[in-house]
N, C-alpha and C positions, 0 to 999 in steps of 0.2 A: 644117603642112599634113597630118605623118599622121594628128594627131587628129581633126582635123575628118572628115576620107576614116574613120580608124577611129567616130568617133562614128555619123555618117552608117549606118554600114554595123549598129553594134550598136542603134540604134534598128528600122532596118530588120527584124534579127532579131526584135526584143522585140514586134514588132507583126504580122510575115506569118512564117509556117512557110515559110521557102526555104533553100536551100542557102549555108551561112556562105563557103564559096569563090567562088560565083557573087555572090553580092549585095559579094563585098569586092572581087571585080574588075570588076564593073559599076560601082563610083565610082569605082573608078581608073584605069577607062577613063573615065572622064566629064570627070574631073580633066586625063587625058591628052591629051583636048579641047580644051583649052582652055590647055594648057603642059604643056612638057615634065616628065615626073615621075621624080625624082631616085632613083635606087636607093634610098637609104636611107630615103626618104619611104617608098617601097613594103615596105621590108622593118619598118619600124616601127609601121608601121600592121596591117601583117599580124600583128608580134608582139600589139600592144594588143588585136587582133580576139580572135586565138587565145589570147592568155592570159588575157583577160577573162574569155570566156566556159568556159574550165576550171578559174574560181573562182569563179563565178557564188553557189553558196551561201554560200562564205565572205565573200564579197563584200558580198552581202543582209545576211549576218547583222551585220557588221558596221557597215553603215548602219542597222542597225535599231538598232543600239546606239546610235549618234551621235544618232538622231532619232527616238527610240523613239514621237512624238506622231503623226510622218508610216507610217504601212506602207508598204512598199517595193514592196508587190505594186497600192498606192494610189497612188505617188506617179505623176508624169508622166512618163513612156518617156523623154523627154530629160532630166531630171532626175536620174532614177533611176542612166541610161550616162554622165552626166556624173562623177556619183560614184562610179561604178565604173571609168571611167578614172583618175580621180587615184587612187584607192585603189591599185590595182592597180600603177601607175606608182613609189607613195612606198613601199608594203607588201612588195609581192611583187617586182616588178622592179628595186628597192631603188638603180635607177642615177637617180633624178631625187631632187634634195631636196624635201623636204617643201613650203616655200614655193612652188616652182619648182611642185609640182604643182599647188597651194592656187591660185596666179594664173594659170595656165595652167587649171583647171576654171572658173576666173569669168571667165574671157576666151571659150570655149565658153559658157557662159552667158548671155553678154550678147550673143555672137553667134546662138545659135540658141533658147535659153528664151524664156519668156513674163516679163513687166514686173518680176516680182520673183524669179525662179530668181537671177541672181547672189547676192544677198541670200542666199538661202536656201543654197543651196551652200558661200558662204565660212563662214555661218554652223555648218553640217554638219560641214566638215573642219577647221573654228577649233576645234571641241569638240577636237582632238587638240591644238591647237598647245601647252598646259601638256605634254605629254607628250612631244612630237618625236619621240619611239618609234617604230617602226612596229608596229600594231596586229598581233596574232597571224594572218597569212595567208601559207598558202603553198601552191605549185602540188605538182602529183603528181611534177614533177622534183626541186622540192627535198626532198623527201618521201624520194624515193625514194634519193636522194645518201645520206641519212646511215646 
C-alpha cells in the first residue's frame, strides 16, 4: 500500500508544482478513508516520497542508461515514478531485493500504466538483472556518512 500511496503522490509532483508534504498526506488521508492506515504504511511511503525525490537526477540518469531509446524527460509520469521507485528501493535504500523490486514495479504497472507499461518496465530494470549490483546511486546521507 505505501507504494501505490507513494507513486500516487510522486506522479502528482511530476505533473502540478504543489507542496511534496501536502500532496503525500492528502493520499494518506484518502487512503485513511477508506481503511485504517498502518504506521508503517505511512512511514514508508513517506520514506519512497522523500527519498525519490532527493535522487531524482541520479535516478534520471540512470534510466536513461537502462533505456537510453526512451528519454526520461519523454517517457510517461507513471512510467517514469514507477522506475524510480524500484530504483530507489534496490539502489539506494538497498533493504528490498532486486527481484522483490523488479515485481513489485510491474505490479504498479499493471495497476496503474497504460496496456504496455509492465512490459516496458520489467523490460527497464531486466537490463540489470545480469548485474544484480545495485547501480551507482546514493542519497546526500550516504554521501555524507563516509
Amino acid at each position: 500500500m505505501a507504494r501505490v500511496v507513494a507513486l500516487q503522490a510522486l506522479y502528482e509532483l511530476d505533473c502540478a508544482d504543489h507542496r511534496a508534504e501536502d500532496v503525500l498526506q492528502a493520499r494518506l488521508d484518502a487512503l485513511a478513508g477508506q481503511r485504517k492506515v498502518h504506521p508503517q504504511v505511512r512511514r514508508y511511503a513517506y520514506r519512497l516520497v522523500n527519498g525519490v525525490r532527493e535522487v531524482y537526477p541520479q535516478l534520471d540518469a540512470q534510466i536513461a542508461q537502462l533505456a537510453p531509446k526512451f528519454p526520461v524527460d519523454q517517457m510517461a509520469a507513471i512510467d517514469r515514478n514507477i522506475l524510480r521507485i524500484a530504483l530507489y528501493e534496490f539502489a539506494v535504500g538497498k533493504q528490498v531485493p532486486f527481484r522483490v523490486a523488479v515485481d513489485e514495479a510491474v505490479r504498479l504497472a499493471k495497476l496503474f500504466g497504460a496496456e504496455h507499461t509492465a512490459r516496458f518496465v520489467n523490460g527497464v530494470l531486466g537490463a540489470l538483472a545480469p548485474h544484480q549490483a545495485a547501480p551507482s546511486v546514493t542519497s546526500s546521507d550516504e554521501a555524507t556518512e563516509t
